[in-house]
FIDRENZA-105970 format. One record per residue (C-alpha): residue in three letters; x, z, y. Coordinates in steps of 0.05 Angstrom, whole numbers, padded with zeros to 5 digits, always signed. Layout:
BEGIN
ALAXZY;...
This chain:
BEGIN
UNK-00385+00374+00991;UNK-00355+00411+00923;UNK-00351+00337+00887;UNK-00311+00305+00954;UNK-00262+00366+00965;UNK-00238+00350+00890;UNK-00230+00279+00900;UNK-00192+00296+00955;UNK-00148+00353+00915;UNK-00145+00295+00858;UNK-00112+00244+00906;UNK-00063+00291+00940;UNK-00054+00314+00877;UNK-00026+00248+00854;UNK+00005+00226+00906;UNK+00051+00294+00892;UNK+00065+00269+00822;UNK+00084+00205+00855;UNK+00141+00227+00907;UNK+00165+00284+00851;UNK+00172+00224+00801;UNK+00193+00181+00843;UNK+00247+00236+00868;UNK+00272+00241+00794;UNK+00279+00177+00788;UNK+00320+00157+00851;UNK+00372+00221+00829;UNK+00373+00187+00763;UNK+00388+00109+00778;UNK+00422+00117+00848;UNK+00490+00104+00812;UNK+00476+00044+00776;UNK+00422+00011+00840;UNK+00492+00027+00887;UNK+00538-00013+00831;UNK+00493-00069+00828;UNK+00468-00082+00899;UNK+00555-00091+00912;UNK+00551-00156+00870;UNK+00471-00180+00893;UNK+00449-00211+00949;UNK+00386-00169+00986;UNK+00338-00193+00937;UNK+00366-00175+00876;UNK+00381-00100+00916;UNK+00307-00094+00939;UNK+00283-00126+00871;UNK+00314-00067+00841;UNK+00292-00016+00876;UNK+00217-00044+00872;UNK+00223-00034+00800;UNK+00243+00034+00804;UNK+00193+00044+00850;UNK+00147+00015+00801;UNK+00171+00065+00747;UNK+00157+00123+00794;UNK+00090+00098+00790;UNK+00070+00086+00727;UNK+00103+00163+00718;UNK+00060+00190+00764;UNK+00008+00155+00728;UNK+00032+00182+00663;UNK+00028+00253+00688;UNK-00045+00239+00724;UNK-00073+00225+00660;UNK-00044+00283+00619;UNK-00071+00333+00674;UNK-00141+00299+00668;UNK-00146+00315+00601;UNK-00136+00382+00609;UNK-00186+00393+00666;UNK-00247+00357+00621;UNK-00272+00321+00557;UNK-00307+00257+00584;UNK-00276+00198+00640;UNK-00320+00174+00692;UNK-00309+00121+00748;UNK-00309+00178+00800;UNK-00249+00223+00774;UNK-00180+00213+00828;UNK-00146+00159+00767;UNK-00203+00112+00762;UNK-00225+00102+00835;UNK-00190+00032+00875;UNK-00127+00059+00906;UNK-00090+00054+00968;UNK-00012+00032+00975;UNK+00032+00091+00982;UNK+00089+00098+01030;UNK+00158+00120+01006;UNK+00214+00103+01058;UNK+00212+00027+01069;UNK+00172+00013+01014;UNK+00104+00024+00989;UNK+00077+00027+00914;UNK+00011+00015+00885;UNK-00018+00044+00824;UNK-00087+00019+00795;UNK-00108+00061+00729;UNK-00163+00035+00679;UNK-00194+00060+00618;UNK-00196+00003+00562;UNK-00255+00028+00524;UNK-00296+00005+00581;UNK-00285-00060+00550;UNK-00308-00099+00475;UNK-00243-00086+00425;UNK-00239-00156+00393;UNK-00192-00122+00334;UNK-00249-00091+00317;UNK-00292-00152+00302;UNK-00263-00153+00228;UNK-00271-00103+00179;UNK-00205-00063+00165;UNK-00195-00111+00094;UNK-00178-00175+00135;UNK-00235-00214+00093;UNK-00304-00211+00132;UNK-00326-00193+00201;UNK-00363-00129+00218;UNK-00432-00167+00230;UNK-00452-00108+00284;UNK-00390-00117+00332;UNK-00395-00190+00315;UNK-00467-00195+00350;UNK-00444-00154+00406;UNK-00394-00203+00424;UNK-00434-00262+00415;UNK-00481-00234+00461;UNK-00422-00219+00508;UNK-00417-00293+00507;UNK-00481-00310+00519;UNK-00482-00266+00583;UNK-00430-00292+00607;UNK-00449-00369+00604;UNK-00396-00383+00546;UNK-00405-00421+00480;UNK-00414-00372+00425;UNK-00367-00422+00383;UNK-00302-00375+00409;UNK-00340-00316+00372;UNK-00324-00361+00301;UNK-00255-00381+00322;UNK-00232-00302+00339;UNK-00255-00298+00274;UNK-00210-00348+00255;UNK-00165-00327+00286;UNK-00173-00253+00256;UNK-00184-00264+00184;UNK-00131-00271+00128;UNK-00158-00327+00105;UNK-00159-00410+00126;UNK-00231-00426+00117;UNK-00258-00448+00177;UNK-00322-00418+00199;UNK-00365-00476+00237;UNK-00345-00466+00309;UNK-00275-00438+00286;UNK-00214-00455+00283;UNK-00159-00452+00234;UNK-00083-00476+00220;UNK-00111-00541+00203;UNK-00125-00551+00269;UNK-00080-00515+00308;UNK-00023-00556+00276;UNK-00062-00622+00298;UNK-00038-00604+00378;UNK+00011-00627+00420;UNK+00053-00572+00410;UNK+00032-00545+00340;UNK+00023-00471+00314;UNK-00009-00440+00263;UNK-00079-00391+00261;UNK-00050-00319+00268;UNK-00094-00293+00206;UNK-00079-00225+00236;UNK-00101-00170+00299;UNK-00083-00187+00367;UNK-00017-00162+00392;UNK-00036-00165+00466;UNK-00099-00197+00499;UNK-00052-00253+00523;UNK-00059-00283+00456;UNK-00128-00297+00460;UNK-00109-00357+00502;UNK-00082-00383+00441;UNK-00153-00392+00412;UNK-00185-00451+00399;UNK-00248-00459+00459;UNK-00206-00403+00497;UNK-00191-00446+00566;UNK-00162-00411+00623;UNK-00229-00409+00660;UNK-00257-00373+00592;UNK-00196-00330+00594;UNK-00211-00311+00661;UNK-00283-00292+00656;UNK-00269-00257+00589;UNK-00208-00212+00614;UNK-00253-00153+00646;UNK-00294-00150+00590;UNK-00250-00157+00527;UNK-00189-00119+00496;UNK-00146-00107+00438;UNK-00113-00044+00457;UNK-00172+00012+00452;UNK-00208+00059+00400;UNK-00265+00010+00386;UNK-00316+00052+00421;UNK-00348+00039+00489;UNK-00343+00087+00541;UNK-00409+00090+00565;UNK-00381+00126+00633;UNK-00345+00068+00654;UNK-00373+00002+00611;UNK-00383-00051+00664;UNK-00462-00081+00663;UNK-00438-00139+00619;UNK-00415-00092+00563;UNK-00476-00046+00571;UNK-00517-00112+00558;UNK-00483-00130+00500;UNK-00482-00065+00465;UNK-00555-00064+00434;UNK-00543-00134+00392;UNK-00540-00134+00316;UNK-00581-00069+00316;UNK-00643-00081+00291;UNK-00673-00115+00355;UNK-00748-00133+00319;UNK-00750-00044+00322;UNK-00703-00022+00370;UNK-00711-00075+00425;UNK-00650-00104+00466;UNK-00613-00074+00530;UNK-00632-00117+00589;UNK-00608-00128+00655;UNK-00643-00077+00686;UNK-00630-00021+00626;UNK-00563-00034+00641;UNK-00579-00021+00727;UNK-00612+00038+00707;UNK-00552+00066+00662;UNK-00502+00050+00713;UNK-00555+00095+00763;UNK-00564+00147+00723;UNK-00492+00169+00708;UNK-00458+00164+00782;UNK-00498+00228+00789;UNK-00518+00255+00716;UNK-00443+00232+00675;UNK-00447+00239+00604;UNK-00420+00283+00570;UNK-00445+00271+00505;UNK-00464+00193+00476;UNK-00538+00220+00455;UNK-00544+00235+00530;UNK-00558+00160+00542;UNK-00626+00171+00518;UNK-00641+00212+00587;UNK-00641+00155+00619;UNK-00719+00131+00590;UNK-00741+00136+00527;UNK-00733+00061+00511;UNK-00658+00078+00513;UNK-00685+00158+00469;UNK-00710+00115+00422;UNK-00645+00054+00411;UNK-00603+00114+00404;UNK-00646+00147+00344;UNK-00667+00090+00311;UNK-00616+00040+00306;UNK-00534+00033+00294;UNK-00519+00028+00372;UNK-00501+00104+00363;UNK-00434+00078+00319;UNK-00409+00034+00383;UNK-00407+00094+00438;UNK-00371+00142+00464;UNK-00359+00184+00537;UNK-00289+00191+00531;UNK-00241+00147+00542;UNK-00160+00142+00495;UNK-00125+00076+00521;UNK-00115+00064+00592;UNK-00079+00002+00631;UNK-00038+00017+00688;UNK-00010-00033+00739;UNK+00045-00005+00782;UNK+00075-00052+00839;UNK+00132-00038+00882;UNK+00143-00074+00954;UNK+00197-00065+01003;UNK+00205-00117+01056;UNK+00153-00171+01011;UNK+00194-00168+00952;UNK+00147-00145+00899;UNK+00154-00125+00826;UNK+00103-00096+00785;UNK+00096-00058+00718;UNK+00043-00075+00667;UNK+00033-00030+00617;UNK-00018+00007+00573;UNK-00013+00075+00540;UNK-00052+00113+00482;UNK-00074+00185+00505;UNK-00074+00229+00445;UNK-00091+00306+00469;UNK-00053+00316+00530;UNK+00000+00267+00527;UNK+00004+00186+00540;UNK+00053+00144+00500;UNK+00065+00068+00524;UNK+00044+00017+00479;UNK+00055-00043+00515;UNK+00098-00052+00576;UNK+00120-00116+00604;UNK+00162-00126+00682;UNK+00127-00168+00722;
C-alpha cells in the first residue's frame, strides 16, 4: 500500500511539472505561434503548437529526473519516470512522455580502449555474446571495431575504408566513437533488421556501466562473458529470470548486492572482472516527448546526461 501511494504521488507529481512547464512555455511562445499561424495553413499552426507541446514535455521530464535524484541513489523500473506512460490531456491536445535510462543498455564506445588502438577484450566478449543471444553474426562485433579504431587494418569479419569506398554510394570507416546510435547503420553487416533487434540493447550515449536495476534479460546474459568463464561460470537464461525476480521486490542498492540472489551469482561477483561492468544507478537517460492535437503529431528525441541534480541535453533532434 506504502509503495502504490508513491507511485501515485510520483505520477501526479509529474503530471504537475507537465501543465507548470507547459504553462511557461505557452506565456513564452504565444507571440511568435500567433505571428506565424497568420501566414500557415492549420497544419503548420497545429504543427507548431505540437512542438511546443513537445517541449513542455521533455521539461517536465527534465525536472522529473532532477527531483529523483534527490529523493534516492539507485533507478529502478518501478520509480513514476521509468514506468510506460499514459497520453496527457492539455486543451485539445495531448502529449506523451516515455523516459529511459541508457545504462540499461551495452555502450559500444566503450568497446575500445580510451587510446583508439585495441579493443577492451572484456566489453568486447560481452558484446559478442550479445550477438550470439540475439541470433546475429558475431562478424559486426569486428566491424564496430572497425569502425572504432584509428587505424585501417581490417580485422577478419570487419570492415574498413577499403571497403566502404567499394559501395554504391562510397564513404569512408569513421576510425572514431559513435556520435549517435544512428550511425551504427552505417556499419558494415549492420542491416536494418540487425539495427532493429540491436536498438534496445545497444548505445553510445551512457557511462559504460550496466544498471543492473533496469538491464533487460539480454544484457544480463551477456554481462558474465570474457570473465574467466572455466572459474566463474556464465549467466544463463534462467540467472538472468532469477535477477530480474529478485529485484522487483529486493532493488539494489549496491552492485555487490547481486550476489543475494544465489551464491553462483556471490561467487561471479568475487571472483571474476564482472564487478568492473555494473552499477545500480543510472546517468544518461532518453526521453521521447510527442505532441498531438487533432492527428498532427510531432515528437522530441532527445537524451540528457544527469550529473548531481541537474540534466543537460546532449542530443536532441525534432521529429
Amino acid at each position: 500500500m506504502t509503495r502504490r501511494r508513491e507511485n501515485e504521488k510520483g505520477i501526479a507529481l509529474l503530471v504537475t511539472l507537465l501543465i507548470l512547464v507547459l504553462i511557461v512555455a505557452l506565456a513564452h511562445e504565444v507571440f511568435r505561434i500567433g505571428a506565424q499561424s497568420a501566414q500557415t495553413g492549420a497544419y503548420g499552426r497545429d504543427s507548431i503548437r505540437c512542438i511546443l507541446l513537445a517541449e513542455a514535455g521533455t521539461g517536465a521530464a527534465r525536472i522529473a529526473l532532477r527531483e529523483d535524484a534527490r529523493s534516492n541513489q539507485n533507478d529502478t523500473l518501478d520509480e513514476f519516470w521509468s514506468r510506460a506512460a499514459l497520453p496527457i490531456t492539455l486543451g485539445d491536445g495531448e502529449v506523451l512522455v516515455t523516459i529511459e535510462d541508457e545504462e540499461r543498455k551495452i555502450n559500444l564506445n566503450r568497446i575500445m580502449l580510451s587510446n583508439g588502438n585495441a579493443p577492451d577484450d572484456q566489453r568486447l566478449a560481452v558484446f559478442q555474446r550479445l550477438l550470439d543471444t540475439l541470433g546475429i553474426d558475431r562478424a559486426v562485433a569486428d566491424a564496430v571495431v572497425d569502425w572504432l579504431d584509428n587505424d585501417e587494418n581490417p580485422r577478419v569479419g570487419g570492415a574498413e575504408s577499403s571497403y566502404y569506398l567499394g559501395l554504391p554510394q562510397p564513404y569512408r570507416a569513421k576510425n572514431d566513437l559513435f556520435d549517435t546510435i544512428g550511425e551504427l547503420r552505417l556499419v558494415r553487416g549492420v542491416t536494418a533488421e540487425v539495427f532493429e533487434k540491436l536498438l534496445p540493447f545497444v548505445t553510445v550515449s551512457s557511462s559504460g556501466l550496466v544498471n543492473i536495476n533496469t538491464a533487460p534479460k539480454e544484457v544480463l546474459m551477456s554481462l558474465s562473458a570474457g570473465t574467466d568463464l572455466a572459474e566463474g561460470g556464465a549467466i544463463d537464461s534462467k540467472t538472468a529470470d532469477d535477477i530480474i525476480a529478485y529485484r522487483k521486490d529486493h532493488p539494489f542498492t549496491t552492485a555487490s548486492q547481486i550476489g543475494n540472489v544465489s551464491p553462483f551469482l556471490r561467487d561471479l561477483y568475487a571472483r571474476t572482472l564482472i564487478r568492473n561492468l555494473l552499477d545500480v544507478k543510472s546517468t544518461y537517460f532518453h526521453t521521447r516527448s510527442s505532441g498531438n492535437i487533432g492527428g498532427t503529431v510531432r515528437t522530441i528525441d532527445a537524451i540528457g546526461f544527469r550529473a548531481g541534480n541537474e540534466v543537460q541535453w546532449r542530443f536532441w533532434r525534432i521529429e
